[in-house]
N, C-alpha and C positions, 0 to 999 in steps of 0.2 A: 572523501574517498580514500585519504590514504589512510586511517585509522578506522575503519567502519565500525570494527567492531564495539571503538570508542565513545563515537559520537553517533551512531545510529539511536542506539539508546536514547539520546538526551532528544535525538528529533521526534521520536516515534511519543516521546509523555507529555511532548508538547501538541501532539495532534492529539493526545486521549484528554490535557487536562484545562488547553490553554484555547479556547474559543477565538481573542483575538488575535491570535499565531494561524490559527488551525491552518489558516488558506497557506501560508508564507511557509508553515510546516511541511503542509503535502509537495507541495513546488519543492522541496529539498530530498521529499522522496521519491519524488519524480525524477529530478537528477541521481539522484543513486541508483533508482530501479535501471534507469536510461543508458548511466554510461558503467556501472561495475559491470564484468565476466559474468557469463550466465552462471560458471561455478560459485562466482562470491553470493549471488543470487541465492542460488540457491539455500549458502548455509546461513540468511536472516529472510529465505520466503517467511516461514513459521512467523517471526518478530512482528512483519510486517501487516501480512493476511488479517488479524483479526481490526487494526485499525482501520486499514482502507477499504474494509468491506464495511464494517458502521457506517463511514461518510459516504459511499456510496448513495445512500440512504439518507443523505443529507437535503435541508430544504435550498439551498442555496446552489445553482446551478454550476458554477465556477468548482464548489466546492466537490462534488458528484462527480464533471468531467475529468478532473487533476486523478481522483480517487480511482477513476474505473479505466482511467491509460495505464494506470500503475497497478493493477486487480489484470489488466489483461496479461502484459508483461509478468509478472508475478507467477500467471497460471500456466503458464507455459515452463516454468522449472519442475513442476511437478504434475500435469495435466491430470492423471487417473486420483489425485488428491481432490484437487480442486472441482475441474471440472463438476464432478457429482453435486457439489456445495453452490456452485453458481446455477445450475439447471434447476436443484430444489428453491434457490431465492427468486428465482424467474417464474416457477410456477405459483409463486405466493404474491404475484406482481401484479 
C-alpha cells in the first residue's frame, strides 16, 4: 500500500503468469482493492479490470469469489465503464 504504484505491478503478472500464486495473488488485490482511497483506486482500476474479470471465469470457486469482491469494488470507481462490460459478461452467462 505504500508504493502501489511499485508493487501492484509485480502482483497483478503474478495473477496473469503464475497459477500456483494465482489464489495468494488475488487475496493481495483484494487487500489493496479493500483498504487504498477510492482515489488511489481509481488511477490502477484500468491495471486491475482485465485480470480479475479472467478469473472470474475461473474453474476454482475460491478463485471466482476473491476475483468478483474485487470486480465489485473496482466498478464502482467508474460504473458508466464498467457496468456496460459486466451486464454484456452476464448475458453470455
Amino acid at each position: 500500500m505504500g508504493n502501489l504504484h511499485h508493487f501492484l505491478p509485480v502482483i497483478v503478472k503474478m495473477v496473469e503468469t503464475d497459477p500456483s500464486k494465482r489464489l495468494l495473488s488475488l487475496h493481495a488485490l483484494k487487500e489493496v482493492v479493500t483498504h487504498c482511497s477510492h482515489g488511489q483506486l481509481e488511477t490502477v482500476a484500468d491495471l486491475l479490470w482485465v485480470p480479475l474479470f479472467e478469473n472470474s471465469d475461473n474453474s476454482e470457486e475460491t478463485t471466482r469469489n476473491v476475483a468478483a469482491a474485487c470486480i465489485g469494488k473496482v466498478t464502482t470507481t467508474h460504473p458508466s465503464l464498467y457496468l456496460p462490460q459486466l451486464h454484456v459478461s452476464a448475458l453470455f452467462c
